[in-house]
C-alpha positions in Angstrom: -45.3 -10.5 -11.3 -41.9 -10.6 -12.2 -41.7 -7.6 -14.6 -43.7 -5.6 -11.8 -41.0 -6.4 -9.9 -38.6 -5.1 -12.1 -40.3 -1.8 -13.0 -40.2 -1.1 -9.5 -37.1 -2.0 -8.8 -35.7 0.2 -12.0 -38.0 3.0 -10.5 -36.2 2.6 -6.9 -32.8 2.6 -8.8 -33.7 6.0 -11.2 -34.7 7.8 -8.4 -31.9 7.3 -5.8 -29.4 7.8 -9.1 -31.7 11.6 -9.6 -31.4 11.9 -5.4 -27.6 11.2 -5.3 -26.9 13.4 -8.8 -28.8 16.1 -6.8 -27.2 16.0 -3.4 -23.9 16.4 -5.2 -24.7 19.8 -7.1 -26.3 21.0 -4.1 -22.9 20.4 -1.7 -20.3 21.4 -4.6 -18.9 24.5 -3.2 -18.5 27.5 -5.6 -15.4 29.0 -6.1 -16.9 32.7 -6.9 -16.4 35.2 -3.9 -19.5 36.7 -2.9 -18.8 40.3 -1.8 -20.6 42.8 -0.4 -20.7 46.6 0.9 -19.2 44.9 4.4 -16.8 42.8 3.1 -15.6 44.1 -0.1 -12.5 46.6 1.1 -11.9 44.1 3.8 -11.4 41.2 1.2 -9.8 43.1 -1.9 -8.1 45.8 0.3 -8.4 47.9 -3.5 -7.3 50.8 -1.9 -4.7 50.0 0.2 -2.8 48.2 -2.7 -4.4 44.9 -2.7 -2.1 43.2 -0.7 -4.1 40.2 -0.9 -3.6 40.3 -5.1 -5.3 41.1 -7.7 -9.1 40.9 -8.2 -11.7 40.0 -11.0 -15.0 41.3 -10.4 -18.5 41.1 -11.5 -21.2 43.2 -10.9 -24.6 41.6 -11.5 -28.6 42.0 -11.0 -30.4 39.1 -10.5 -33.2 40.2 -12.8 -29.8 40.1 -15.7 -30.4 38.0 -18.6 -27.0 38.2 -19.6 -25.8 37.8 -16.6 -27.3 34.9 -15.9 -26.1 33.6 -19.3 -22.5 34.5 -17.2 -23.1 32.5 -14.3 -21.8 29.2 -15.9 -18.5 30.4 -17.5 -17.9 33.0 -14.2 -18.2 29.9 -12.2 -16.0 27.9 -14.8 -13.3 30.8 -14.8 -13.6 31.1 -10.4 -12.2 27.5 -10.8 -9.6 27.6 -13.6 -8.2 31.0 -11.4 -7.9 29.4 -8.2 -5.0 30.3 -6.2 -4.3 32.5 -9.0 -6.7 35.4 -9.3 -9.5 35.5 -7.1 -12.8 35.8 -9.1 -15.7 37.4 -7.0 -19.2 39.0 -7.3 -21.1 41.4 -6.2 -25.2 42.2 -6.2 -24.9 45.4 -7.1 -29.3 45.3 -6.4 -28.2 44.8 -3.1 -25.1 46.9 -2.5 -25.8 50.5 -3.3 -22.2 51.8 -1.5 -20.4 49.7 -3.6 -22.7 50.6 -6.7 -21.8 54.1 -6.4 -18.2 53.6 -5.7 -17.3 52.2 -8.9 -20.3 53.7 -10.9 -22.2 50.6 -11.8 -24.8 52.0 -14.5 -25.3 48.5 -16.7 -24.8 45.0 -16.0 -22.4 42.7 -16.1 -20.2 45.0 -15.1 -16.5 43.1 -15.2 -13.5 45.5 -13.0 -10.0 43.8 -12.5 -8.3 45.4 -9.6 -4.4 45.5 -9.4 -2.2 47.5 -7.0 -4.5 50.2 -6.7 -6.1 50.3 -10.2 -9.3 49.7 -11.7 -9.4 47.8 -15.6 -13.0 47.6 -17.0 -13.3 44.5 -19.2 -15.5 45.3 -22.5 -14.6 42.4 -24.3 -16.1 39.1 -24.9 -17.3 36.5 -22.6 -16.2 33.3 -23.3 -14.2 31.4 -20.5 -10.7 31.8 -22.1 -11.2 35.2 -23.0 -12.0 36.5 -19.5 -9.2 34.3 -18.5 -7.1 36.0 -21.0 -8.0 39.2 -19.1 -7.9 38.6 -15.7 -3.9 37.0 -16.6 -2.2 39.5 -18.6 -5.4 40.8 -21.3 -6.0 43.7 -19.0 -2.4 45.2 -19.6 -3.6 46.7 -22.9 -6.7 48.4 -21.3 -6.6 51.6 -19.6 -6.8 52.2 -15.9 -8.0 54.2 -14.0 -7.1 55.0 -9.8 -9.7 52.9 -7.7 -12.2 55.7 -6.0 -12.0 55.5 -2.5 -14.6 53.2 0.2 -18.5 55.5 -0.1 -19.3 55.9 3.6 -23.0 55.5 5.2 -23.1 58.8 5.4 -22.3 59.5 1.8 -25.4 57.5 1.0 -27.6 59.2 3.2 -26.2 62.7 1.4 -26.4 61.3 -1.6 -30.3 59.7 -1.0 -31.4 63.6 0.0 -30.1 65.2 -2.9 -32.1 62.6 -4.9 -35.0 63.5 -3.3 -34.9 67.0 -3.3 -34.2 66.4 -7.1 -36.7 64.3 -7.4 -39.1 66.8 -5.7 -37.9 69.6 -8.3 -38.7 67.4 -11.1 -42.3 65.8 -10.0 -43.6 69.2 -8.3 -42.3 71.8 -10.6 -45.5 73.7 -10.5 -45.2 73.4 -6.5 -42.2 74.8 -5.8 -42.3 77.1 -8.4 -45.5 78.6 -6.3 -43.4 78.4 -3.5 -40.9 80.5 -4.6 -43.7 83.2 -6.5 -45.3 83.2 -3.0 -41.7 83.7 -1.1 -41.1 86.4 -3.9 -44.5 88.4 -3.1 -44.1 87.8 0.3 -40.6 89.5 0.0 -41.7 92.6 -1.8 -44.6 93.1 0.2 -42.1 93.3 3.4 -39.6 95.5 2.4 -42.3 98.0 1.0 -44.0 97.8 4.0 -40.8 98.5 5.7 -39.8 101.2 3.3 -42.6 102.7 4.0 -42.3 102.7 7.8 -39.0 104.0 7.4 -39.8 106.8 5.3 -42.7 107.5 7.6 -40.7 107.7 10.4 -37.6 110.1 8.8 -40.2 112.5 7.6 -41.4 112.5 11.4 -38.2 113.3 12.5 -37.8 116.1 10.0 -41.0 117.9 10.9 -39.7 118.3 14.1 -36.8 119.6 14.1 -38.3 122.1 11.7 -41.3 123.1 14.7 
């Protein structure tokens, strides 16, 4: 009786230690900036000088492997930074304007922004390396001038011309009747109108000859 006692009482013990252990990880607050297509110029103000400092980005996909091999060190590094560098992220899956601002093709994608200047980290991504960087590392690397804010209506250009591409590639054959067809159709007018013309100028010649 007495050891069923214990067991439960052990049992009672393990599983308000997991509970406890738990509730702790899940009210930790992360020190990685979330950013977004709303929030990003706001927050960084990258092309206004970044008055409020300098910034260490990541872009990321969710479906990343190696970005979720990141995740760990980027939070690590968010915390060593603190009131230093802001470190921040952004879903790139999720934020097509900023995407296509900075030309996200592969992912992680690591920018430092400084006083109007982009430095794309291609090094490696242990914690004191990308701490390295985001101190004084990113001196050695060239810049480049940060491209300014992609507007809504940018995207909605840009999504067309997609499309119409996309058309041109998939339908080939399509519009490559469509233009045959406007090119018969074209021929067929002006030699029907050539003809009325000449139709009508020999009219007028015959009579002024009678």
């Amino acid at each position: 009786m007495r050891q069923t006692w214990l067991v439960v009482v052990l049992v009672v013990v393990g599983l308000l230690a997991v509970w406890c252990t738990t509730s702790a990880a899940a009210g930790a607050s992360s020190d990685v900036i979330e950013l977004n297509d709303d929030n990003f110029e706001h927050l960084t103000q990258a092309t206004s000088g970044s008055t409020t400092g300098n910034w260490l980005v990541e872009f990321y996909a969710p479906w990343c492997g190696h970005c979720k091999s990141l995740a760990p060190t980027w939070e690590a590094l968010a915390t060593e930074l603190k009131g230093t560098v802001p470190v921040a992220k952004v879903d790139a899956t999720l934020n097509p304007l900023v995407k296509k601002r900075f030309g996200i093709k592969g992912f992680p994608t690591i920018i430092f922004f400084k006083q109007g200047k982009q430095y794309v980290y291609t090094g490696g991504r242990s914690l004191e390396q990308l701490k390295a960087f985001a101190l004084s590392g990113h001196e050695s690397v060239a810049s480049a001038p940060i491209p300014a804010p992609v507007s809504a209506m940018d995207q909605i250009i840009e999504m067309l011309n997609e499309d119409v591409q996309h058309l041109a590639n998939t339908k080939k054959l399509a519009v490559g009747a469509i233009f045959v067809v406007g090119g018969v159709v074209g021929l067929f007018v002006g030699f029907v109108l050539g003809r009325l013309t000449s139709s009508s100028s020999a009219s007028k010649t015959s009579t002024k000859r009678e």
